[in-house]
Each structure stands twice: as C-alpha cells, then as structure tokens.
NUBA-844169 format. One record per atom (N, C-alpha, C): y, x, z; atom name; residue in three letters. Coordinates in steps of 0.1 Angstrom, whole numbers, always signed. Last residue first. Layout:
N
c2 / c1 / c3 / atom / rest
Y / X / Z / CA / ALA
...
END
This chain:
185
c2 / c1 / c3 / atom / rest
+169 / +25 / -124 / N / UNK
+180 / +20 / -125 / CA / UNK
+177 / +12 / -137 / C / UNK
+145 / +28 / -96 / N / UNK
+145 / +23 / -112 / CA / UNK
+161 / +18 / -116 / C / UNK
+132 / +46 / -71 / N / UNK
+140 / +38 / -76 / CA / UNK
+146 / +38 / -92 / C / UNK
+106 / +49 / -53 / N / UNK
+105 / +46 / -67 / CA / UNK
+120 / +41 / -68 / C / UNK
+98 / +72 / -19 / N / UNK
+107 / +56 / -28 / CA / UNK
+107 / +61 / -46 / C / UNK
+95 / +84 / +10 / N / UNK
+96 / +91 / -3 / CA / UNK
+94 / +73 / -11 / C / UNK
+108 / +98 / +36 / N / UNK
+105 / +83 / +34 / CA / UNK
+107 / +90 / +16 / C / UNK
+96 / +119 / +66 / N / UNK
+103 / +120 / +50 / CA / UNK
+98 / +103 / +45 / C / UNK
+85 / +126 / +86 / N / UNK
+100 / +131 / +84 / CA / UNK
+105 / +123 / +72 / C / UNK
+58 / +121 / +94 / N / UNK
+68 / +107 / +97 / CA / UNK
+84 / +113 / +96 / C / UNK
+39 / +137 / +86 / N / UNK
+44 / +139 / +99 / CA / UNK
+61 / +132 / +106 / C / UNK
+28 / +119 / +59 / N / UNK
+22 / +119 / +75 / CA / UNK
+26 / +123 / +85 / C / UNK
+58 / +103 / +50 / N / UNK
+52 / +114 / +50 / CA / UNK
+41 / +114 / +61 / C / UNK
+59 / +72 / +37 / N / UNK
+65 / +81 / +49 / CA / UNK
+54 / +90 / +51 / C / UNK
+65 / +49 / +7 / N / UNK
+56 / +54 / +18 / CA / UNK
+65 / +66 / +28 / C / UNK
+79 / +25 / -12 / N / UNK
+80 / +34 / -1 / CA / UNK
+63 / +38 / +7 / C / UNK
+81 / +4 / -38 / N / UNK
+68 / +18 / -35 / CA / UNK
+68 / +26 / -25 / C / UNK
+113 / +6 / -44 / N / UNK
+102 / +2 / -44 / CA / UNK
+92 / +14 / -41 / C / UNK
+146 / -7 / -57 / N / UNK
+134 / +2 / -49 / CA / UNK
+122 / +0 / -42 / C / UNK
+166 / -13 / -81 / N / UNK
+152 / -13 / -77 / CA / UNK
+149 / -2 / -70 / C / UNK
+202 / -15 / -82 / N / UNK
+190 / -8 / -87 / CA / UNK
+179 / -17 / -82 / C / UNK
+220 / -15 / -60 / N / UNK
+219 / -22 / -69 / CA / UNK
+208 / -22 / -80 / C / UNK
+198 / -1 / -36 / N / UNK
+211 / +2 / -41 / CA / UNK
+211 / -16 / -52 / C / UNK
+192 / +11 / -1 / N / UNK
+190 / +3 / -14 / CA / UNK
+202 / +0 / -20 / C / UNK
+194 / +36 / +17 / N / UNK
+187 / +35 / +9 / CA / UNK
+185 / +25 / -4 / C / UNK
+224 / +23 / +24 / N / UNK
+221 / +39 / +25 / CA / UNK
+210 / +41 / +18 / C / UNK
+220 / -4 / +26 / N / UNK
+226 / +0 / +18 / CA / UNK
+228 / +15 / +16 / C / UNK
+192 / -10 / +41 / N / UNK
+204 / -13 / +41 / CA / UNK
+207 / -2 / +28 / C / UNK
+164 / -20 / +48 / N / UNK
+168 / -10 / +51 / CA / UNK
+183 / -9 / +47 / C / UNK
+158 / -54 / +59 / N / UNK
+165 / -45 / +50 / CA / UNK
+170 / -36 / +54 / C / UNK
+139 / -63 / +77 / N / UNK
+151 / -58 / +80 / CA / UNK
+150 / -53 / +65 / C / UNK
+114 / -91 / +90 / N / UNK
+117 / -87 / +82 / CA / UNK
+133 / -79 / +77 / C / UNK
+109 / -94 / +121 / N / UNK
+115 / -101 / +112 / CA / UNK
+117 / -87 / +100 / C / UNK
+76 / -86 / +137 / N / UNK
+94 / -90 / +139 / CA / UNK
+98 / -90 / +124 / C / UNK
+42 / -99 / +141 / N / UNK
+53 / -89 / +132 / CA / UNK
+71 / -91 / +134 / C / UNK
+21 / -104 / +172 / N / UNK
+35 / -106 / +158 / CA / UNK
+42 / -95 / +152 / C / UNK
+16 / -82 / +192 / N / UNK
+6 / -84 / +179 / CA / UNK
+13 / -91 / +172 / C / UNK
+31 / -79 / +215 / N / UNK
+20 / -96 / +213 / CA / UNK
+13 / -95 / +201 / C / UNK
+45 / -62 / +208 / N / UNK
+37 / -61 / +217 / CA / UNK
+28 / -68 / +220 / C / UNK
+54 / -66 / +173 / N / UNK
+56 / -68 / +184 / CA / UNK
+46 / -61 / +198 / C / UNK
+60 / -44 / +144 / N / UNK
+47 / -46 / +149 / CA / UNK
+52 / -49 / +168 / C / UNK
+87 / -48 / +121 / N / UNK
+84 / -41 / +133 / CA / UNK
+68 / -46 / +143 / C / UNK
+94 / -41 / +89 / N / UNK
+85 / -53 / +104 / CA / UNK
+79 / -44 / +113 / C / UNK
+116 / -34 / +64 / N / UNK
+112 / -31 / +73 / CA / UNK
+104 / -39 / +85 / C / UNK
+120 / -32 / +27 / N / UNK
+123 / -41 / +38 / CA / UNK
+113 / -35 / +48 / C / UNK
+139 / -23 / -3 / N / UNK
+129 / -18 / +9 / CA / UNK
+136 / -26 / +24 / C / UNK
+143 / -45 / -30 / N / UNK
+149 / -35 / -17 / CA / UNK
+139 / -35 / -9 / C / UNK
+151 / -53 / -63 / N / UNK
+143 / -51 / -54 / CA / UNK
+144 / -43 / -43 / C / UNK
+183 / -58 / -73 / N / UNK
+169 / -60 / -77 / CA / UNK
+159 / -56 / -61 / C / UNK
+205 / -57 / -46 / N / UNK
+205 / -61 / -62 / CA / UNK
+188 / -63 / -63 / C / UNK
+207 / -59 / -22 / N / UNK
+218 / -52 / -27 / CA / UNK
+218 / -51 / -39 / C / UNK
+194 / -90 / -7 / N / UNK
+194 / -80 / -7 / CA / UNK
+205 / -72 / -14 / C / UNK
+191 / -114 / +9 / N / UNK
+198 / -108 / +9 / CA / UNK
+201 / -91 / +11 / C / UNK
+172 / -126 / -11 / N / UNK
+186 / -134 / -13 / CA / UNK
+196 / -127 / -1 / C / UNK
+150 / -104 / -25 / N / UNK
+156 / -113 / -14 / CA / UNK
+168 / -120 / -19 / C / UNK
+125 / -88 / -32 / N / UNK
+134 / -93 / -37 / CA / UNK
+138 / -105 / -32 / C / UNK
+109 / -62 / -20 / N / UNK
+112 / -77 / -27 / CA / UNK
+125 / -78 / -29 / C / UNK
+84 / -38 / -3 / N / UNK
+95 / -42 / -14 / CA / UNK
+97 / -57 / -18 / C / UNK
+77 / -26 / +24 / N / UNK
+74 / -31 / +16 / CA / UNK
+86 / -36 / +8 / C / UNK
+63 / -12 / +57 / N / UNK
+74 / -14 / +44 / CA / UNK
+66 / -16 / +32 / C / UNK
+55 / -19 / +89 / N / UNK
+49 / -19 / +78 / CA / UNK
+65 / -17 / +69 / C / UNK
+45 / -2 / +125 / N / UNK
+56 / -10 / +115 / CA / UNK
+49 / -8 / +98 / C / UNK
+26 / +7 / +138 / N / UNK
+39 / -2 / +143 / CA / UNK
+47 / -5 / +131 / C / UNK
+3 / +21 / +128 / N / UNK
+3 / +8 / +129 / CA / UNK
+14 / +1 / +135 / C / UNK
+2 / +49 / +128 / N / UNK
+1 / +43 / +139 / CA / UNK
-2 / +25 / +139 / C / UNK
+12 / +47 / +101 / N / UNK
-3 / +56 / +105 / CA / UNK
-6 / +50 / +116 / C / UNK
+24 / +21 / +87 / N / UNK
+23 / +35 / +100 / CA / UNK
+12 / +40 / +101 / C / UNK
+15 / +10 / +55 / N / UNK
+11 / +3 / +75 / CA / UNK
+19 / +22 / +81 / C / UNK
+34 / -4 / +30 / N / UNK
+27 / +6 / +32 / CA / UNK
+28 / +3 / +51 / C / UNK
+31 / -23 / -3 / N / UNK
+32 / -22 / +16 / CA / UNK
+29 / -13 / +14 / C / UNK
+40 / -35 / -28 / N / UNK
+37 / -22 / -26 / CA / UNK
+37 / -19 / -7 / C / UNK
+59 / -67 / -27 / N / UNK
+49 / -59 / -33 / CA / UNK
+46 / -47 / -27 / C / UNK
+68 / -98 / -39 / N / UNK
+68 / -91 / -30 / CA / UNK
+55 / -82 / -30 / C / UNK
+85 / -116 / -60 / N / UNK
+79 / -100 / -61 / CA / UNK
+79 / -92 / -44 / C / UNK
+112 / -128 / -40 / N / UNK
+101 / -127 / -54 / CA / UNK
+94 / -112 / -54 / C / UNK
+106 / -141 / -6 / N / UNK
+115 / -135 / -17 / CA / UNK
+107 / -139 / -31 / C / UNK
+84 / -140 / +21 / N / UNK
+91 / -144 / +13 / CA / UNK
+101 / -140 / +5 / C / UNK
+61 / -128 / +38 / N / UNK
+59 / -129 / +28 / CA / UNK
+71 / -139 / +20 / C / UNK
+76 / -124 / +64 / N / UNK
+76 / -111 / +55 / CA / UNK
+67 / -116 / +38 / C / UNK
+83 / -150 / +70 / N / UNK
+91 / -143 / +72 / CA / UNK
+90 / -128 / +63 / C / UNK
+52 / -158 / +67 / N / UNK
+61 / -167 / +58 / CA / UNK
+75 / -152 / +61 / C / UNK
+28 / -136 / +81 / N / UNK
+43 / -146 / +83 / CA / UNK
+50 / -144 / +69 / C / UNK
+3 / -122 / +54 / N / UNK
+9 / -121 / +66 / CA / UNK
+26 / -130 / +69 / C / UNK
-27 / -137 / +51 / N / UNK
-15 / -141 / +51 / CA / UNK
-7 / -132 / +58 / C / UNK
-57 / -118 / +61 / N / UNK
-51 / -132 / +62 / CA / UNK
-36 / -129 / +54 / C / UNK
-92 / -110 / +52 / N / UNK
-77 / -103 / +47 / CA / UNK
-73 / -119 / +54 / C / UNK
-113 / -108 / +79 / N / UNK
-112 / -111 / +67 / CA / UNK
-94 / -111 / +66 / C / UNK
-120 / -77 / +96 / N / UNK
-116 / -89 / +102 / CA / UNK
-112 / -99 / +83 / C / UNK
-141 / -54 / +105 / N / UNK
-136 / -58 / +99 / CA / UNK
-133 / -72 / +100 / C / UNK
-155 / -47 / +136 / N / UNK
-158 / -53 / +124 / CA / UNK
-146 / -59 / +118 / C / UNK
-152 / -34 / +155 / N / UNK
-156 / -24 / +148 / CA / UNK
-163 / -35 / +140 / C / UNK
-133 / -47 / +174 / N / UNK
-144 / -46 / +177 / CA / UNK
-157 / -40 / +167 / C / UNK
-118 / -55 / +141 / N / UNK
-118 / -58 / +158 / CA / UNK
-133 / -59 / +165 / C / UNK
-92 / -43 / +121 / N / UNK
-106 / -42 / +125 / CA / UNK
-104 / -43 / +143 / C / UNK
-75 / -65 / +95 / N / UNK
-77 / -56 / +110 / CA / UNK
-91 / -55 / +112 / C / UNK
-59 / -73 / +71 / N / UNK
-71 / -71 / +76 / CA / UNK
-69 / -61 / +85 / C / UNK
-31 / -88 / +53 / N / UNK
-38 / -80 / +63 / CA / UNK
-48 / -83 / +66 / C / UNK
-8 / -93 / +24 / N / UNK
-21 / -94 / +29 / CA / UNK
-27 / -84 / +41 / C / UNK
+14 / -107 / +9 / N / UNK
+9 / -95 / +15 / CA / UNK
+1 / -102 / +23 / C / UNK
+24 / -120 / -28 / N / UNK
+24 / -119 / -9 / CA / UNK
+12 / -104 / -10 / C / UNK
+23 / -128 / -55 / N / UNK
+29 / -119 / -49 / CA / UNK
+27 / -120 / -39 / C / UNK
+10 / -151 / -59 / N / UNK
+23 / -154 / -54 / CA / UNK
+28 / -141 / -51 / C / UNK
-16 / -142 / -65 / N / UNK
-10 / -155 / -56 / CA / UNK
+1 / -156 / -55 / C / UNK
-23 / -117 / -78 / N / UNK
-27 / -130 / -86 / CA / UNK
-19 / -142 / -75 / C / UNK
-14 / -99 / -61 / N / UNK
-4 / -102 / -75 / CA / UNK
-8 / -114 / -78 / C / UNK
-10 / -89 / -30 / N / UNK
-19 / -99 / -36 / CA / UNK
-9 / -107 / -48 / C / UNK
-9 / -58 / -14 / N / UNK
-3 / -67 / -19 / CA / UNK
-18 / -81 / -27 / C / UNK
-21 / -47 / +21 / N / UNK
-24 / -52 / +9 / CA / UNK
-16 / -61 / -1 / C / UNK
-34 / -32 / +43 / N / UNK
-20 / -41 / +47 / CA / UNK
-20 / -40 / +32 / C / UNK
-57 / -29 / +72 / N / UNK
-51 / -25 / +62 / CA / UNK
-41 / -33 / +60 / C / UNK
-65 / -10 / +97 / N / UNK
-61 / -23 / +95 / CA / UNK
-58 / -16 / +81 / C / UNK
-78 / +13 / +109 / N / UNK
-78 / +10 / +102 / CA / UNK
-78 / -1 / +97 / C / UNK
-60 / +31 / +131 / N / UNK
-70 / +22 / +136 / CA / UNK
-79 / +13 / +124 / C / UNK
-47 / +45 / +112 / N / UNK
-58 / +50 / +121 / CA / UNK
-65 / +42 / +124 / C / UNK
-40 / +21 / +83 / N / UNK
-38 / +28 / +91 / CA / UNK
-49 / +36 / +102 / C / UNK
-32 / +21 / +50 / N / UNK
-45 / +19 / +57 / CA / UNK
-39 / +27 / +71 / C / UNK
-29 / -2 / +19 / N / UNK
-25 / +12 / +29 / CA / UNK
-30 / +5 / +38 / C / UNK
-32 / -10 / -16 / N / UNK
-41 / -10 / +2 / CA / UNK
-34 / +4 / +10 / C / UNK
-20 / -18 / -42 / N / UNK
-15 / -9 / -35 / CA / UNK
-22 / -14 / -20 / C / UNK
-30 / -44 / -62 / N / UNK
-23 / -25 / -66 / CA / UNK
-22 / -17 / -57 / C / UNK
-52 / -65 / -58 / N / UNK
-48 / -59 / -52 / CA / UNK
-42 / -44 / -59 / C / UNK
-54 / -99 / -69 / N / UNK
-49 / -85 / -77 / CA / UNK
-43 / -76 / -63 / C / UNK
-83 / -123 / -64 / N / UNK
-67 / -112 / -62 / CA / UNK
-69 / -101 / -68 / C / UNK
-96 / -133 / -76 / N / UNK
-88 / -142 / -76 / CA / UNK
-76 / -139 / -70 / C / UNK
-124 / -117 / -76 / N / UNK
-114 / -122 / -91 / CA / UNK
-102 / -127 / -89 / C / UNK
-126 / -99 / -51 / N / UNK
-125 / -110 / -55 / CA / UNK
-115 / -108 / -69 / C / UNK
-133 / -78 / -32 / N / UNK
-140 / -79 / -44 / CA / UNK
-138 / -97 / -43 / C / UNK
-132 / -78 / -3 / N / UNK
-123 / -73 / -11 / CA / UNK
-123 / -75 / -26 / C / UNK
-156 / -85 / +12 / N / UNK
-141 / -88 / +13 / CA / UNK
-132 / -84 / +4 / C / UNK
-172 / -66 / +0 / N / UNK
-173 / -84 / -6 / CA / UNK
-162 / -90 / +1 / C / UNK
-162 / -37 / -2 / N / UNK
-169 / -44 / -1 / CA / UNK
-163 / -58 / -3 / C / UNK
-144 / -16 / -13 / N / UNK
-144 / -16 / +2 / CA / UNK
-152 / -30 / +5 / C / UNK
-166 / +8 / -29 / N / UNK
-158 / -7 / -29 / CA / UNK
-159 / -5 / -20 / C / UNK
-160 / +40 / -45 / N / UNK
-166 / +30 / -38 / CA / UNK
-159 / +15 / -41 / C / UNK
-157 / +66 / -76 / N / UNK
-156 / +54 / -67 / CA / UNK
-159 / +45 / -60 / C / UNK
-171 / +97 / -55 / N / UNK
-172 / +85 / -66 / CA / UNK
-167 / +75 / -62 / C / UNK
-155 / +118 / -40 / N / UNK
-168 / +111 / -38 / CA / UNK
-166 / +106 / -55 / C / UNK
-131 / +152 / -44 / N / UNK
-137 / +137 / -43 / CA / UNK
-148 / +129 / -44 / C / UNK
-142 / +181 / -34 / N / UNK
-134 / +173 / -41 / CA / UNK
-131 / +159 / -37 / C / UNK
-161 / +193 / -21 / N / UNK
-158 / +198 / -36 / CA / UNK
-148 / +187 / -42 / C / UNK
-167 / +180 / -1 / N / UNK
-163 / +198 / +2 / CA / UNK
-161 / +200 / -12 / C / UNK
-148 / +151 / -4 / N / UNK
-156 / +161 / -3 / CA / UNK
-155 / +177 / +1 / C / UNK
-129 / +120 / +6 / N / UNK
-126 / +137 / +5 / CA / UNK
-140 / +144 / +4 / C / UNK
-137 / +92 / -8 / N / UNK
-135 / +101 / +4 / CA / UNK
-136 / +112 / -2 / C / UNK
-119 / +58 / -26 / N / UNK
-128 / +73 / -25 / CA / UNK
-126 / +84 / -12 / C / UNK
-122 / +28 / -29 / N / UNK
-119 / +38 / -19 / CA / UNK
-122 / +55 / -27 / C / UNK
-109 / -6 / -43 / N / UNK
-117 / +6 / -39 / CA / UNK
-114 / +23 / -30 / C / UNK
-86 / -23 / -43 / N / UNK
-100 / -28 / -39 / CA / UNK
-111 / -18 / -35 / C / UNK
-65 / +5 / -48 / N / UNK
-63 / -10 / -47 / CA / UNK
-76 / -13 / -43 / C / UNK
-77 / +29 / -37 / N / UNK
-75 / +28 / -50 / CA / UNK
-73 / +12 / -54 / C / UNK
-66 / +56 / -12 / N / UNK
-73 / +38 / -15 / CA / UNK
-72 / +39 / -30 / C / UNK
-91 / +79 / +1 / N / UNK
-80 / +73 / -10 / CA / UNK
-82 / +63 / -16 / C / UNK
-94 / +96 / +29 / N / UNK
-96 / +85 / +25 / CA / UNK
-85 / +81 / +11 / C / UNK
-84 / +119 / +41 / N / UNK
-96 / +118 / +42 / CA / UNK
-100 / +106 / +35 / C / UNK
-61 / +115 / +56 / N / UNK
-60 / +126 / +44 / CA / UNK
-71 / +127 / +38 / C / UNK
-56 / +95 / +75 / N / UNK
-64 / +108 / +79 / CA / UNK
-66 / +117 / +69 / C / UNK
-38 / +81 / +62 / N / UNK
-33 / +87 / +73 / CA / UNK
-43 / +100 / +75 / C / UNK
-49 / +75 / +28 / N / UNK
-47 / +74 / +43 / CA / UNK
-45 / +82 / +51 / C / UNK
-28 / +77 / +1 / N / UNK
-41 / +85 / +7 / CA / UNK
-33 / +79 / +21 / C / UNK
-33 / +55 / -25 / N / UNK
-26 / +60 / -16 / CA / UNK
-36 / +67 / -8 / C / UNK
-30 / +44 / -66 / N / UNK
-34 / +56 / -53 / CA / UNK
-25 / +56 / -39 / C / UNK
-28 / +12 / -71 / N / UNK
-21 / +24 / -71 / CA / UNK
-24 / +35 / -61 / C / UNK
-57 / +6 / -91 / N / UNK
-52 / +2 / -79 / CA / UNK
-39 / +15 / -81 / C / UNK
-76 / +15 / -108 / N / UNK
-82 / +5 / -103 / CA / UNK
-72 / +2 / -92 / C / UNK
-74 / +27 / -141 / N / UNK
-67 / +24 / -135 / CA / UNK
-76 / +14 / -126 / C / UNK
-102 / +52 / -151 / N / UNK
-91 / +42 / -148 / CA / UNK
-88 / +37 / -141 / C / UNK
-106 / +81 / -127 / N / UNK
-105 / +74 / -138 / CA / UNK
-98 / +67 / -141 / C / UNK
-95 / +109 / -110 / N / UNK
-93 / +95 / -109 / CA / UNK
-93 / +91 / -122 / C / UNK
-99 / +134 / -117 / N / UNK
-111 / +127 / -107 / CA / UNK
-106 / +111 / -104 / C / UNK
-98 / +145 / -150 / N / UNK
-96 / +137 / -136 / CA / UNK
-104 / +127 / -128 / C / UNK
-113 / +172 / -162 / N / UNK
-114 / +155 / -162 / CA / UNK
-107 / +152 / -151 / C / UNK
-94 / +197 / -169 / N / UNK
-106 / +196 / -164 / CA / UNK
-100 / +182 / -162 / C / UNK
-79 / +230 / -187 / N / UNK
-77 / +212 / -185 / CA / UNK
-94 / +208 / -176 / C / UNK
-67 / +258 / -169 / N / UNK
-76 / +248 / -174 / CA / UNK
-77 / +234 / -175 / C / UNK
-50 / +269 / -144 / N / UNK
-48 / +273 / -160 / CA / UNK
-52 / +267 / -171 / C / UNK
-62 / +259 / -122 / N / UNK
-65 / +270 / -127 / CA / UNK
-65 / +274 / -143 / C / UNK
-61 / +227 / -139 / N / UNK
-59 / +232 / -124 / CA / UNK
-68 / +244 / -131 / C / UNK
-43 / +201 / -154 / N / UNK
-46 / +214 / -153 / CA / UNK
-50 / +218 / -141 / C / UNK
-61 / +165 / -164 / N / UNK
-56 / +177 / -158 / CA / UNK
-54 / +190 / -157 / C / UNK
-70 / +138 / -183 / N / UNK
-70 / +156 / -181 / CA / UNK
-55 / +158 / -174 / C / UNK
-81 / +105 / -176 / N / UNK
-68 / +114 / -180 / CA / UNK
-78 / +127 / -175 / C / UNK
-113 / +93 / -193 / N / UNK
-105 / +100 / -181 / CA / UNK
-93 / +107 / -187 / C / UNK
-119 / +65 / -210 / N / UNK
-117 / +79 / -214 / CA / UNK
-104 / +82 / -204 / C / UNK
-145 / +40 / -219 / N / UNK
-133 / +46 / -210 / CA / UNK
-130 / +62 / -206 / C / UNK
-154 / +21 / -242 / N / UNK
-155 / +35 / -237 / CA / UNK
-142 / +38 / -229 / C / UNK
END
C-alpha cells in the first residue's frame, strides 16, 4: 500500500499530488512540465495530470535516473546511479527524440557524479562531483555548450560557491538571476 505525503493548502491537509518517490522533482523551463526522474507530469487547469512515462527510452531496470532537466528545445540531461554515476543526454532532432548517450569522459569524470541541470536555452549544463580538483566533498561544476555542439570542459564554480562542505543539486531560476544549491556541512 502506498500512502501519499499530506499537504496544507487553504488551511487544510489535502493528498499530495506527488506520490511516491519516483525521481527528484524539477519543473521545466516552460513551468508546464514536471520531471519526476523517468516520469513526467503536466500542468492542468486544476493542478497536475497523473503520473506519465517519458516512454521505452527511459524505462529501463538498468538505470537509476533521480534528477531529468529539460530544456526549450527539449534535450534532456540525466544522472545515471545504477552505472557509475555519469550523465546522460538525449536531444530532440527533427522532432524525434534521440536515444539517451554518454555525455564526454571530461564531464562524466570524478565520483558521484550527479544532479544536472540544462539552460533553459540549452548553453550550459551544472552538475555536482567530486573531483581531484575540487574544495572538499562535492562541488558545482560548469560546460559550456560549443558552437559545434561539443561540451567545453568541465569548470569548477570556485571557491565563492564551493566550500569544504558538499554542494550539490544546483538549478537557476527561470529568469536566470538566482543559482539556488544543497549544501551539506
């Protein structure tokens, strides 16, 4: 039996519209879409849909997706826990979904590489690991999206944001002012 968190809204506890755990919530750029790791939900006039799948690409035993961010053009950018920790992309080309690939050895290396998030635009991705040259536990790293469609090298946001600590889980507000982060002492 699986039994929904309660929420308050209007002074009242009422079911949450997010059951169990299927992924770490992110809402896409268009404010209209909520990933749920492998699954999706869309915005209603009353709320939210029911949980979807993002289909037979995504629906595998043999990854652990927590965290799908999604951009306008709607590539996605995906951790993958069951393999090694790495990150994962799918693009849409030509209005078909493209199957999830690897992204460069360069952004998938360290430990625990985890929580992406894509630009709304799609120029740059962040994501968390653990490096050999980071400022302690886990640090927010920066890929710049080339002109050729390569990713540029993986940047450590530096020392102003990562600490000795753990940080992790960055996303950027949709009007791209605010960088909002998990950090765990």
């Amino acid at each position: 039996m699986v039994v929904n968190p309660l929420q308050i809204r209007k002074n009242q506890w009422k079911e949450s519209v997010v059951g169990p755990r299927v992924g770490r919530p992110t809402l896409a750029s268009d404010g209209n879409t909520m990933h749920l790791g492998s699954q999706y939900m869309t915005r209603t006039s009353s709320g939210w849909s029911t949980v979807k799948s993002l289909g037979k690409l995504f629906d595998r035993d043999d990854w652990g997706i927590m965290r799908l961010s999604s951009s306008i053009q709607g590539t996605y950018i995906f951790d993958d826990y069951e393999n090694h920790d790495v990150l994962r992309i799918s693009e849409m080309k030509n209005g078909q979904r493209q199957p999830p690939k690897l992204l460069p050895s360069h952004i998938n290396s360290g430990k625990w590489t985890a929580h992406p998030f894509i630009a709304a635009d799609g120029s740059y991705l962040i994501w968390d690991s653990e490096k050999a040259d980071g400022f302690g536990d886990k640090d927010l790293y920066i890929s710049f999206l080339h002109s050729d469609g390569s990713w540029g090298n993986a940047v450590n946001l530096g020392k102003t944001i990562n600490t000795k600590s753990m940080e992790a889980s960055a996303y950027v507000s949709p009007d791209g002012k605010y960088l909002f982060l998990i950090e765990a002492h």
